[in-house]
N, C-alpha and C positions, 0 to 999 in steps of 0.2 A: 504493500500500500504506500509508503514510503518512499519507495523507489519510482511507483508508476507518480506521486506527487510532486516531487523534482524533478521530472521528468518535462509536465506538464508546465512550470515552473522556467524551466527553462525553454521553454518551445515560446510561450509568453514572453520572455524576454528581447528573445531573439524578435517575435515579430515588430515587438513593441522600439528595436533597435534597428530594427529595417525600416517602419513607418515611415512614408513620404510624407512632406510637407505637405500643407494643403496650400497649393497656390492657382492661380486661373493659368489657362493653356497661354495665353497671350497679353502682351503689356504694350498699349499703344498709344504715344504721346501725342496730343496734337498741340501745333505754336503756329497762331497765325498774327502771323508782319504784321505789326502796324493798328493790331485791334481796339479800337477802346472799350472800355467796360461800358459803356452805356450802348455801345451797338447789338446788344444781347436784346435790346428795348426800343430804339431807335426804328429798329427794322419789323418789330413782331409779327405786327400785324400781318406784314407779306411773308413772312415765315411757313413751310408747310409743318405738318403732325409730326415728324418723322425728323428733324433737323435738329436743329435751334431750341427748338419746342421739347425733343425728346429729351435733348439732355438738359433742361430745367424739370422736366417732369418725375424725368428718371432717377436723376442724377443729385449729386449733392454740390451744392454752388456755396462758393467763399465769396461774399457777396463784398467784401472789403479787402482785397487783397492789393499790396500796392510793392512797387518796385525797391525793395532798399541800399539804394545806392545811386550817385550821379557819375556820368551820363548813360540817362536812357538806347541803348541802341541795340542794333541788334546782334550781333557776335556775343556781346556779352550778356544781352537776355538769355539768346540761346544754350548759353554756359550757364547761365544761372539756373535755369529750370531743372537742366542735367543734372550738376552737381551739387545744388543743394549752396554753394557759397557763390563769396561777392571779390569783383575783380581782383582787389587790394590780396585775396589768398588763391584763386583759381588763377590769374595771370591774362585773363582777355581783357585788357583796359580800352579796348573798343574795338571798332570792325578795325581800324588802321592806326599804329602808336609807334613811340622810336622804341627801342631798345638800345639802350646805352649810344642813344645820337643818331642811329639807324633806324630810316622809316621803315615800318614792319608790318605788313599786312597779314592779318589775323591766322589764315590758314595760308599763308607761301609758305612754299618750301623746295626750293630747289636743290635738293637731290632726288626729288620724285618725278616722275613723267605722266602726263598724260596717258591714259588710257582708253579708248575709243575717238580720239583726236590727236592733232599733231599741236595744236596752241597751246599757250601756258595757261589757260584757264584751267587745266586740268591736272599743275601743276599744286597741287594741294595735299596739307596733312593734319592731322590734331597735334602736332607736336608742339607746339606752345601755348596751348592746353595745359596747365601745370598739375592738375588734378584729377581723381578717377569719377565717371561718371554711373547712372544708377545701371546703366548697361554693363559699364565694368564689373560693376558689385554684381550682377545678375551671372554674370561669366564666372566670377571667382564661387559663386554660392554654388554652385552648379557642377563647381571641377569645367567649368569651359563646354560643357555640353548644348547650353542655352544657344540659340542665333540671333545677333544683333545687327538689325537693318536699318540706315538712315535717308532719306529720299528729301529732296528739294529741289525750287530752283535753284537759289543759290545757295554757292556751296559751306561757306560758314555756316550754313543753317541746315545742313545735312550734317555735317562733317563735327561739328562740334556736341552738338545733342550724342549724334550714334559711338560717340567717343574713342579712345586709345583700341581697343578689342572688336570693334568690331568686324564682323563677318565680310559686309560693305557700305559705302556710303555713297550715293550717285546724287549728281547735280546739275545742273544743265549747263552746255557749251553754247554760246550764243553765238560763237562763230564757225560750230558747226554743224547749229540746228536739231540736234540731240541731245539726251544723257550721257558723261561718260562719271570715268572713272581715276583713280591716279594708283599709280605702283606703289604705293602707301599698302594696297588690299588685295592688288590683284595683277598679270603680267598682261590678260586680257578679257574681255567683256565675254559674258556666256553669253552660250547663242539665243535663249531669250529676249538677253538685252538686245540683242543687235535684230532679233526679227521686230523687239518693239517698236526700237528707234525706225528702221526703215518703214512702221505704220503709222508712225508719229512724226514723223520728220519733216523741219520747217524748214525755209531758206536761211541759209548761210548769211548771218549779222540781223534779222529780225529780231529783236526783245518781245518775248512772248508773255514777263512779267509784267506788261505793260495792256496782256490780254487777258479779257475774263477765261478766255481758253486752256492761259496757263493753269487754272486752278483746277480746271477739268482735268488736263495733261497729267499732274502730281497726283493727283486722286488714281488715277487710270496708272501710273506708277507704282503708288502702294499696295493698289488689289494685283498689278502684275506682279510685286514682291510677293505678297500674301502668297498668293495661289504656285509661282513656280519656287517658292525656296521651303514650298510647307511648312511655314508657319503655323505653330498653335496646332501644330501635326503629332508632336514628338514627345518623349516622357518627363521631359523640362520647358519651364515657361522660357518662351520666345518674345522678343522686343522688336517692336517696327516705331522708329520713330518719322514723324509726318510734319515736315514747315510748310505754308500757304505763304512764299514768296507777292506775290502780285498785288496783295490786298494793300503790301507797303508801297512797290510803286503808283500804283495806281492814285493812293493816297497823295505821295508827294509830288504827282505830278494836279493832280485834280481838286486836292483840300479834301476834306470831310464831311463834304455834302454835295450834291450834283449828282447828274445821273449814274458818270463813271464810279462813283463812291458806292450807291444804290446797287448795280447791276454787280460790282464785285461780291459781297454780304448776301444777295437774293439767289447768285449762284454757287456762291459756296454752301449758303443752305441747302439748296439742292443736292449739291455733289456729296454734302456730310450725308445727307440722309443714305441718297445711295451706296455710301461706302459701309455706313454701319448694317443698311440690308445685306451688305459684303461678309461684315463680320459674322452677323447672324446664321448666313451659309455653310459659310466658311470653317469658321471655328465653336459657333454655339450662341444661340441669346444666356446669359451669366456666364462663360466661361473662357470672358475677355475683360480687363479693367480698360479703359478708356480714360484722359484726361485732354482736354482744351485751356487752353490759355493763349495769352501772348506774351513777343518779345518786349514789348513794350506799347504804348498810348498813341497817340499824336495830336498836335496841337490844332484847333480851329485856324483857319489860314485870318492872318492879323486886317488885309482890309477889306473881309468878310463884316469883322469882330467890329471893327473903325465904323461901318455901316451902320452899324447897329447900336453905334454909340458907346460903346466898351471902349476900357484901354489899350491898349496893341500894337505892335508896328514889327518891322523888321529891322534886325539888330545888324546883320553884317559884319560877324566877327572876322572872317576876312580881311576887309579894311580893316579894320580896330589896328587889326594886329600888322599890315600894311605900316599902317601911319605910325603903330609905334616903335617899329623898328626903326625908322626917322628918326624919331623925337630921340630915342636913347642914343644916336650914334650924335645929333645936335650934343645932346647933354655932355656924353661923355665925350666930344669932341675926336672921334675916330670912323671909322669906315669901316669896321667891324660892323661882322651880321649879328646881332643880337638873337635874330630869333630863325628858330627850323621851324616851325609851323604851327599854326592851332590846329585843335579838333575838337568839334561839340563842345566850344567855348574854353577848350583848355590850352592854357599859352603854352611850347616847350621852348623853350632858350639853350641858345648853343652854348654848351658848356664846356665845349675846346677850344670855341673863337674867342668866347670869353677870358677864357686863362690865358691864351696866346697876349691876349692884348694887356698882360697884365693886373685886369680889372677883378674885384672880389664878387664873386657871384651873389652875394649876400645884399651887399650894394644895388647891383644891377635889378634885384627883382623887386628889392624895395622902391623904387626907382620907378618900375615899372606899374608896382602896382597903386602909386601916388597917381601915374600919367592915367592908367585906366578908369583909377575911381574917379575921377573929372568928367568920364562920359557919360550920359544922359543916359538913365534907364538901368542904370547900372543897381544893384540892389546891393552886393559882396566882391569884391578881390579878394580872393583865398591866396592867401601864401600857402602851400599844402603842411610846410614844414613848421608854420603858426597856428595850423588848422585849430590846433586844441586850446589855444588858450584867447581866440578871437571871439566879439560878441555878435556869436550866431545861434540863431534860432538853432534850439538844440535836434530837432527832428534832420532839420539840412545837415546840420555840422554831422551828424553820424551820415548820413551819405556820402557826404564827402569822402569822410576817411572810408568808409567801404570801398570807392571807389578809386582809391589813389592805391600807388608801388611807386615804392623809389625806383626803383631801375626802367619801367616802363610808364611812368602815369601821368608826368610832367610838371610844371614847377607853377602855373597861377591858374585859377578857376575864375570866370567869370559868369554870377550869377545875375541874372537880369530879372527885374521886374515882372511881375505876371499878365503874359499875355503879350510879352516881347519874346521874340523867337530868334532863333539865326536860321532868319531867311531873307530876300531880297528885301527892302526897302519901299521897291517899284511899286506905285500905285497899282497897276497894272497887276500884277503876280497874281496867281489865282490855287498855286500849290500850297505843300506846308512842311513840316518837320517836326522829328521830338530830338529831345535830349536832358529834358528839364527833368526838374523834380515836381514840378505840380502835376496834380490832379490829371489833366487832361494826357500827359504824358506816362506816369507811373502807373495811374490807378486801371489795373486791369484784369478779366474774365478769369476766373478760376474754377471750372466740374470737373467731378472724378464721376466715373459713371460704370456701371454693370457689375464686376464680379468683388463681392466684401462690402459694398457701397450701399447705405440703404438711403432712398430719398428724400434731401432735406437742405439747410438752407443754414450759414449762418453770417452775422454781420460783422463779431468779433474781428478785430485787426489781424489780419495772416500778412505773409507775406511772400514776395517769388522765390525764396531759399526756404520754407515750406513744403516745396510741392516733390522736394525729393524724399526726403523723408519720410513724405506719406506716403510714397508707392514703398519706397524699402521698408516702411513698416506695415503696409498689407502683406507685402510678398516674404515676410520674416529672412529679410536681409539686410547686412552692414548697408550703412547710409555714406554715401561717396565718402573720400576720405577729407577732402576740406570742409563740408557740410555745415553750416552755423546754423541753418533750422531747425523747427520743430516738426514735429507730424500734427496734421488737425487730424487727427483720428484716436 
């Protein structure tokens, strides 16, 4: 009796030591460019049951979620989602930054090549990327079993989300009217892709993110992912991450309202619906998580805003930073270039012209940001390296420093009054931009929707370093390794 009960005892054990996790077959992120939170409401009405609609119905919506850290954009949205942290520790301090002086586009990388092209558009990799993403964690939890898929147009927005491990990442080549790939993943395109591309194939220099089509194009990319790399097929959960490129250019060529703004939202509603009728097929209704958000907001275009009587205008940090490279080489009496370039309002200064010319860099920025605070509209000159002990609204001051690195993040910040952008001036202009920390820029859509998730709604402050955490805490996996959020779950 004894022996048949340790027996049993140990049979128990063993099963109880094999148990699989219980996680869903498939984890599918979606990030679309450019979204604001109030377009979930903006558009309803024209919304069909099945879209927009489902995943308010279904789904659970963070109804207060906002961006924490300045600037808003998208390389580094799309890092933040993945990895759970903020520039100052993941390392994307924007789509384009120096690195120690050297202008550095977010995903270059040349020692990589093209794959299904001969251009450098395809010359791309995560490797300055500093951190692991929730795809990575999903590979390590797994022993490498899991498939990680990342699709876009553009390619920071494929390539970053689907992080360091994965399986592949394709993006679009606009010079040569396809998806390809880069030898970061792979030597060459399976024949899938390549039967794809020749049924999708646009002319050679067309921008397609400029078309409601693109949005269809990427949709019609991730159910080709889905269905040829079986997905949500296998004994470990599978990852497709999903970017809606287009709805950002469309945005900043068109502003936030007009028909072009309208017809991108009423067809992405469309295409959401049919894709999750995709997943439904595909992989199961419950037995996929699903998440939507965006990279970031954008702002109402300023002589829209002027129209209607509001504050507003275009700032033109370009010039700023024009004229003040003048003015410092006036002041300090020399022909040195003070400055490499702004981005999203952030000054960098050469910091080998400067030493060359003997000048104390310390000098020069104080200098600099005496000449800035002078201009109209201006609200802060961040010195980054005073950031902490300056009199700033404490909500901005931590963005800031989330969003600064000494080696990559640059030396002044120029924060502008609400409802001033860095965009043209032009009366005329009729586009828009984000980068900011208000509202219309940060505050942006948050559902989690089908498998773990029961339907529901909350207002509490979350934030974009949130949303990793809460998948690696449905799917009972390590949360990326720089991660500063929490899970709302």
């Amino acid at each position: 009796m004894k022996r048949k009960f340790l027996i049993l005892m140990l049979l128990a054990c063993t099963f109880l030591g094999h148990a699989q996790v219980n996680r869903p077959k498939l984890v599918v992120g979606i990030v679309v460019d450019q979204m604001r939170w109030d377009y979930l409401y903006f558009y309803n009405k024209e919304y069909v049951s099945d879209g927009f609609k489902r995943l308010l119905s279904e789904g659970y919506s963070c109804q207060n979620t906002m961006v924490p850290y300045i600037p808003t954009v998208t390389a580094i949205g799309h890092s933040c989602v993945y990895t759970g942290s903020v520039p100052a520790l993941m390392g994307i301090l924007g789509n384009s930054f120096y690195i120690n002086g050297k202008d550095t586009y977010c995903c270059g990388d040349e020692t990589v090549q093209s794959v299904g092209s001969d251009s450098k558009e395809g010359k791309m990799s995560p490797r300055n990327l500093l951190a692991s993403t929730i795809g990575d964690e999903l590979k390590l939890a797994t022993n490498y079993k899991s498939k990680v898929f990342g699709v876009a147009l553009k390619d920071r927005a494929s390539i970053l989300p689907a992080g360091h491990s994965a399986d592949a990442a394709y993006w679009w080549d606009t010079s040569a009217g396809h998806f390809v790939t880069s030898t970061y993943y792979m030597n060459q395109l399976p024949t899938w892709v390549n039967d794809f591309n020749k049924a999708h194939q646009q002319k050679p220099g067309y921008d397609i993110k400029l078309d409601v089509k693109g949005i269809t194009v990427t949709f019609d990319m991730a159910e080709a992912i889905l269905k040829n790399e079986n997905l949500g097929q296998g004994t470990e959960t599978d990852m497709l991450t999903v970017s809606i490129s287009p709805t950002d250019a469309i945005g900043h060529k068109f502003s936030t309202r007009g028909p072009e703004n309208h017809d991108a939202y009423i067809q992405l509603d469309r295409d959401l619906a049919r894709f999750f009728k995709t997943l439904d097929a595909q992989v199961g209704r419950g037995n996929y998580l699903v998440f939507l958000t965006a990279d970031h907001g954008g702002s109402h275009n300023p002589n829209f805003m002027r129209s209607h009587k509001m504050p507003a205008g275009g700032f033109e940090c370009w010039n700023v930073v024009k004229e003040l490279n003048q003015q410092l080489q006036q002041v300090f009496g020399t022909t040195t270039n003070f400055v490499l370039g702004e981005n999203a309002l952030r000054v960098f200064l050469d910091h080998k012209s400067i030493a060359s010319a003997n000048l104390n860099l310390k000098d020069v920025k104080a200098k600099a940001k005496e000449l800035l605070e002078k201009k109209p509209n201006v609200t802060y000159v961040v010195d980054y390296d005073e950031v902490a002990t300056m009199p700033i609204a404490q909500p901005i001051r931590e963005r800031i420093i989330n969003g600064y690195s000494r080696e990559r993040g640059g030396d002044l910040l120029i924060v502008t009054n609400p409802g001033w952008i860095n965009s043209s001036a032009n009366p005329t202009y009729k586009g828009t931009s984000h980068s900011l920390w208000n509202p219309d820029d940060s505050h942006i859509p948050l559902i989690f929707m089908g498998w773990g998730v029961k339907p529901g709604e909350t207002s509490r402050p979350t934030f974009m370093t949130d949303i990793a955490p809460s998948v690696c805490s449905l799917l009972h996996i390590q949360m990326p390794n720089a991660c500063v959020g929490n899970s709302v779950f």
